[in-house]
C-alpha positions, 0 to 999 in steps of 0.5 A, a space after each residue: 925198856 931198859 931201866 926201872 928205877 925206884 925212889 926208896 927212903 932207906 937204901 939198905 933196908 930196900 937193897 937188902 929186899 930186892 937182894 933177897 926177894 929176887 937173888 939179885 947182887 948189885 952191879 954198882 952202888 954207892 950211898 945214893 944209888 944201887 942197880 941190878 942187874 935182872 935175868 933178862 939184860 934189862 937193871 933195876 935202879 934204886 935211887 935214894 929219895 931226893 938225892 937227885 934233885 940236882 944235876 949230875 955231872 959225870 966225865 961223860 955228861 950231865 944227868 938232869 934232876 929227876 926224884 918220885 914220890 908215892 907208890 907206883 906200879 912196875 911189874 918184872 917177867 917171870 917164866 910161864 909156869 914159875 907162878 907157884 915157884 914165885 908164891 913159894 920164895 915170895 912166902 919164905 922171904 915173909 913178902 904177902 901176896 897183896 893180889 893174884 890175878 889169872 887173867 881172863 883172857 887166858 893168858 898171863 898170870 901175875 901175884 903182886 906185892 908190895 916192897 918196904 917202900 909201899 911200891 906195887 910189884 908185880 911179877 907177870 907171866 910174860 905171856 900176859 902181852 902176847 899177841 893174839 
């Protein structure tokens, strides 16, 4: 994947969370949109809820229509080891742990929250799908 993008009801609010929950500084925004960069190359994009609901055109090309609605789930990778770092920044930033799961198969760790827009975070050991 290259790109996770979330549809958020207040930019600024959303933005200044994933600024402080994951130390992360926009690479462009402007009022309708905000991406991140993440620590593996990959970038995380906030879209304004509804603002892309007709085409974009850019000098390049057309971006068609696309929005979302409701919560939905997106996990980010972590280092094996770092779960009770992440705890701990998660706890300092006033973020809860909704859920914590060691999975049964011996591999992978992941603490969920959620983010102001009530989307299912995860972060996941990135051994959690490595092969057997």
């Amino acid at each position: 994947m290259l790109e996770t993008c979330l549809y958020v009801d207040d930019m600024a609010r959303s933005k200044a969370f994933y600024q402080a929950v994951l130390g992360i500084e926009p690479l462009f925004e402007e009022e309708r949109i905000c991406v991140f960069r993440l620590p593996d190359g990959t970038v995380l994009i906030l879209f304004a809820r509804g603002s892309t609901l007709e085409p974009v055109a850019t000098p390049d090309g057309t971006i068609p229509p696309h929005d979302g609605r409701g919560p939905i789930h997106f996990a980010l990778g972590i280092p094996p080891g770092s779960v009770d770092e992440w705890r701990g920044h998660l706890e300092a930033c006033s973020v809860a742990v909704e859920s914590e799961v060691k999975w049964s198969r011996g591999r992978g760790h992941s603490l969920y929250f959620r983010d102001p827009d009530g989307h299912a975070a995860e972060l996941a050991t990135r051994e959690l799908w490595s092969r057997s």
